[in-house]
DSSP file (Angstrom, degrees, kcal/mol; ACC not computed):
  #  RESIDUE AA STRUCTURE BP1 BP2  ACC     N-H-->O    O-->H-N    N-H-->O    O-->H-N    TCO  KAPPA ALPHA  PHI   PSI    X-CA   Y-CA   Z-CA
    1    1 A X    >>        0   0    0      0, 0.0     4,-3.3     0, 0.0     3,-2.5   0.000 360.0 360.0 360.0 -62.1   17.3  116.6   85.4
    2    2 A X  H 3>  +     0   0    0      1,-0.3     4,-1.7     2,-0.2     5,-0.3   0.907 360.0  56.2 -53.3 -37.9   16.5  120.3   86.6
    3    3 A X  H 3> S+     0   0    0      2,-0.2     4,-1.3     3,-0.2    -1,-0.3   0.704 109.9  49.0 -79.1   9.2   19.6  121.6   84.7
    4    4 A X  H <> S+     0   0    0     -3,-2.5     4,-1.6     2,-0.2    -2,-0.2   0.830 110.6  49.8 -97.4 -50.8   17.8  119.9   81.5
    5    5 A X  H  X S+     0   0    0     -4,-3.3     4,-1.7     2,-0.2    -2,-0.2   0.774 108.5  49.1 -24.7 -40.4   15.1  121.4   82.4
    6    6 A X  H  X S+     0   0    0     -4,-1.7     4,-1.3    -5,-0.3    -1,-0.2   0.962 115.3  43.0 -79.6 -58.5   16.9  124.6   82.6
    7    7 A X  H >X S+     0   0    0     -4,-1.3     3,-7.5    -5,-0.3     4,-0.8   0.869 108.9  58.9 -38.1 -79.3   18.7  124.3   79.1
    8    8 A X  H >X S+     0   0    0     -4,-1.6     3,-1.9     1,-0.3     4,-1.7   0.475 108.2  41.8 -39.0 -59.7   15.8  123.3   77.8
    9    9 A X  H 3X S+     0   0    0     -4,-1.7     4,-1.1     1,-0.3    -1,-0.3   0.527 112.6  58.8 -55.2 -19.1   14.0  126.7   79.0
   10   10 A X  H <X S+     0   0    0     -3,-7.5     4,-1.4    -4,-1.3    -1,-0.3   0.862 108.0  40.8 -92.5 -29.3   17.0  128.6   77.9
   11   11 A X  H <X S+     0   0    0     -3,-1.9     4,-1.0    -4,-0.8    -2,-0.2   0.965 111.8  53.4 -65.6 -43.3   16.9  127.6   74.5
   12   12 A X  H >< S+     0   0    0     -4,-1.7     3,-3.7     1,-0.2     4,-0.4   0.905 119.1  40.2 -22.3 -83.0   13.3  127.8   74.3
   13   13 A X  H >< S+     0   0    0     -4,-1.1     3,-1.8     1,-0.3     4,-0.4   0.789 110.2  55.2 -15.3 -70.8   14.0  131.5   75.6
   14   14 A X  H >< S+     0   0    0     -4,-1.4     3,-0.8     1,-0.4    -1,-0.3   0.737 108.5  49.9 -84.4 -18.1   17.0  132.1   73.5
   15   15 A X  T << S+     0   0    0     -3,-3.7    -1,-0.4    -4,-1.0     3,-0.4   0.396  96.3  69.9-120.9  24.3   14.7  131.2   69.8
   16   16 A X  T X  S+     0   0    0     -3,-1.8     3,-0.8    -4,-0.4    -1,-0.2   0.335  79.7  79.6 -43.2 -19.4   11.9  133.5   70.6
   17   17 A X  T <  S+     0   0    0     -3,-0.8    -2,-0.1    -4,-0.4    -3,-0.1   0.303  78.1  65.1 -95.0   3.3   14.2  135.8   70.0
   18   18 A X  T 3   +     0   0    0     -3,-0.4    -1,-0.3     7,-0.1     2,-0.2   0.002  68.9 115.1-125.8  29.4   13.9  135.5   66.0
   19   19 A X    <   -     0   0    0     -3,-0.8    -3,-0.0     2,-0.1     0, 0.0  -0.564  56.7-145.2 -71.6 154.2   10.3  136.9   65.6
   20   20 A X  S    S+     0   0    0     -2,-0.2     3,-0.1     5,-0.0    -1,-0.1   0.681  82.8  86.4 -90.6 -26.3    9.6  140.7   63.3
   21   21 A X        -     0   0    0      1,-0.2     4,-0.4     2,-0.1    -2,-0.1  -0.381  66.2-171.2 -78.3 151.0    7.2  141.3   65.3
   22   22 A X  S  > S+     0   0    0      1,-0.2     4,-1.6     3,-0.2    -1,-0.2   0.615  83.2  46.9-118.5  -2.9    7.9  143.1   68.6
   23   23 A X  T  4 S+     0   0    0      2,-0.1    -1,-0.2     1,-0.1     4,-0.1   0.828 114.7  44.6-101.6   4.3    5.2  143.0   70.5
   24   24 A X  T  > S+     0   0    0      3,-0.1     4,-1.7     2,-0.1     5,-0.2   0.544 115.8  60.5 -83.8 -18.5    4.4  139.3   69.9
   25   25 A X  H >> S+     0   0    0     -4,-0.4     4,-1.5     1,-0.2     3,-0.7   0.988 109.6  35.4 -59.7 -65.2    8.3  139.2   70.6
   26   26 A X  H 3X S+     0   0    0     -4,-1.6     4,-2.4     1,-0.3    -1,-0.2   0.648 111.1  61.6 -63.7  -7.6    8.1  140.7   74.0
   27   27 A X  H 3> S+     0   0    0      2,-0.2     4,-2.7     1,-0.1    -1,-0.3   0.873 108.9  42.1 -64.8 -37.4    5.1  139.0   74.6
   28   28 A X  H <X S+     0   0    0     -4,-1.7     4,-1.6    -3,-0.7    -2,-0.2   0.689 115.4  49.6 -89.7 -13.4    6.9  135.8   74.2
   29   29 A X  H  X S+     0   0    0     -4,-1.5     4,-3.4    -5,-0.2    -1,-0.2   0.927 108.2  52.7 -73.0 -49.8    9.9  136.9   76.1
   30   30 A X  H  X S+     0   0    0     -4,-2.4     4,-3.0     2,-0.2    -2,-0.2   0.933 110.6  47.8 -37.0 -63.6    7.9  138.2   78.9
   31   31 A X  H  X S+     0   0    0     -4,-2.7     4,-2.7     1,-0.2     5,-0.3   0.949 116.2  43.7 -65.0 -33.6    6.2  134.8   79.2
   32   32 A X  H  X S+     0   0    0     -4,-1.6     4,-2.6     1,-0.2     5,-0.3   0.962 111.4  53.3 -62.6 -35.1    9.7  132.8   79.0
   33   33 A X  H  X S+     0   0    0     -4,-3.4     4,-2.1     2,-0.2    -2,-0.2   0.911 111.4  44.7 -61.4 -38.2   11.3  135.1   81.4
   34   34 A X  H  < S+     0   0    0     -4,-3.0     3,-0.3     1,-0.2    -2,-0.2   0.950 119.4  44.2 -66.2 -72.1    8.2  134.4   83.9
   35   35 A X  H  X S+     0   0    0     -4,-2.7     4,-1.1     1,-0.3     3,-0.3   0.607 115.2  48.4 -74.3 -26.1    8.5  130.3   83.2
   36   36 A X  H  X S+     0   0    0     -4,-2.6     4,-4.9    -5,-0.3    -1,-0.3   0.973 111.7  48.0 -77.3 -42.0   12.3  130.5   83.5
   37   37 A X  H  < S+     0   0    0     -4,-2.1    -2,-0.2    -3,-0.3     6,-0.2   0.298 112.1  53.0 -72.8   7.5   12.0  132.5   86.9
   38   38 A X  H >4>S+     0   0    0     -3,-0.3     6,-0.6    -5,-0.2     5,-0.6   0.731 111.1  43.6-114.0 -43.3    9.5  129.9   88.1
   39   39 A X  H ><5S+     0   0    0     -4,-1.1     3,-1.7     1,-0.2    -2,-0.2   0.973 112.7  50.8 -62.3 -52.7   11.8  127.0   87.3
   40   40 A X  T 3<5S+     0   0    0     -4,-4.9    -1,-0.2     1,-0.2    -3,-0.2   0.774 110.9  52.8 -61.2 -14.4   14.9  128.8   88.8
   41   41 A X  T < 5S-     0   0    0     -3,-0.5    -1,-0.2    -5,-0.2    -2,-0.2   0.368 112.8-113.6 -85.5 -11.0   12.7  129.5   92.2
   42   42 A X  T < 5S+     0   0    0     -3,-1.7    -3,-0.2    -4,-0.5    -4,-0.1   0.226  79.8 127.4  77.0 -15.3   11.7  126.1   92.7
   43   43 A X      < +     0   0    0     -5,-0.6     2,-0.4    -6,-0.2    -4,-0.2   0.808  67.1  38.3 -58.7 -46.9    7.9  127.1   92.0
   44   44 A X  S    S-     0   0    0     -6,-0.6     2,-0.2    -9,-0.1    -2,-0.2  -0.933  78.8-124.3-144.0 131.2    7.0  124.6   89.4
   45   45 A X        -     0   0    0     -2,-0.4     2,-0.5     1,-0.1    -6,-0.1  -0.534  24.4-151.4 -73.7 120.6    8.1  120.5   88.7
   46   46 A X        -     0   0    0     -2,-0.2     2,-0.4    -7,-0.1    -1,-0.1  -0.728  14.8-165.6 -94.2 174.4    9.6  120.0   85.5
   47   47 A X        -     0   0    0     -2,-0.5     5,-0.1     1,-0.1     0, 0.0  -0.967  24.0 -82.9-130.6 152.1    9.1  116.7   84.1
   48   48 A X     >  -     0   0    0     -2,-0.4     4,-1.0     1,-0.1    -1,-0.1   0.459  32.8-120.2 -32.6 174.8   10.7  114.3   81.0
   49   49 A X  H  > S+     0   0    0      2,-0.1     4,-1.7     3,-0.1     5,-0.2   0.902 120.6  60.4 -73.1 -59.0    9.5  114.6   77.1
   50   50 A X  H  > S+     0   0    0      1,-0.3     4,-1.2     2,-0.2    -1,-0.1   0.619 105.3  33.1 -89.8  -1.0    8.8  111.4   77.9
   51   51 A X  H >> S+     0   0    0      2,-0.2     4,-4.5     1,-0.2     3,-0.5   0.903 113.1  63.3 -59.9 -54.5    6.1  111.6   80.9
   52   52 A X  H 3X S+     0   0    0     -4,-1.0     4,-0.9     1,-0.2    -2,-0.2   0.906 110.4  38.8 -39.7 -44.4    4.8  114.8   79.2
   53   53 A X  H 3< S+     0   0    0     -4,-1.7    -2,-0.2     2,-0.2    -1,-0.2   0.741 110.6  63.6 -99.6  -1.3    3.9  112.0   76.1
   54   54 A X  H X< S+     0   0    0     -4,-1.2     3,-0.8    -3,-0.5     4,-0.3   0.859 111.3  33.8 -18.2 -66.7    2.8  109.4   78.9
   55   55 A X  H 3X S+     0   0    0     -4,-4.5     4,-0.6     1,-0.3    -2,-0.2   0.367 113.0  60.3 -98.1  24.1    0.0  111.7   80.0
   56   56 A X  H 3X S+     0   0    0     -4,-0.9     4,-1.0    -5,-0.2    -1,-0.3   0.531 110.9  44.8 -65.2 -27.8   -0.9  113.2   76.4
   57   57 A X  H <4 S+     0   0    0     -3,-0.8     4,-0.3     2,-0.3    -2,-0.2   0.396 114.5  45.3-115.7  -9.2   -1.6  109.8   75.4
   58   58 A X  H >4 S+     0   0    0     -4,-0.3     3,-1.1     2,-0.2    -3,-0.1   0.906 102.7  63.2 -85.5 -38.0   -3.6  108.9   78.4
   59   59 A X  H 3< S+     0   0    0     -4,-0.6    -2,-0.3     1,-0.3    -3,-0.1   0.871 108.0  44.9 -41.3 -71.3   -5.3  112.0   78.2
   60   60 A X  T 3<        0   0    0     -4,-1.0    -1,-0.3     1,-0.3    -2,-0.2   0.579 360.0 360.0 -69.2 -18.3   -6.8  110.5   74.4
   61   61 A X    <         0   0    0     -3,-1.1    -1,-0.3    -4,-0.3    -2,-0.2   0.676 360.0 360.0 -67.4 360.0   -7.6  107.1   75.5
């Protein structure tokens, strides 16, 4: 589950990478590099798609 987690974050990471702009680029690199280095540290639980669309859909009831 954490190395799907990890992919997941690396692709994320890896198709940021096709914005003109560069400073929204590095902005958005910055912030994956920060969210990748918190996953690889242990800091922060990831969780499924499908728990994420669990509590989005409790959240609206």
């Amino acid at each position: 589950m954490r190395d799907e987690s990890a992919a997941l974050a690396y692709r994320i990471r890896e198709s940021l990478k096709g914005f003109s702009d560069a400073e929204i680029e590095k902005a958005w690199m910055d912030e994956a590099d920060r969210r990748w280095q918190e996953i690889k540290d242990g800091e922060v639980s990831c969780i499924t798609a499908e728990e994420v669309m669990k509590r989005a859909r409790a959240a609206w009831r």
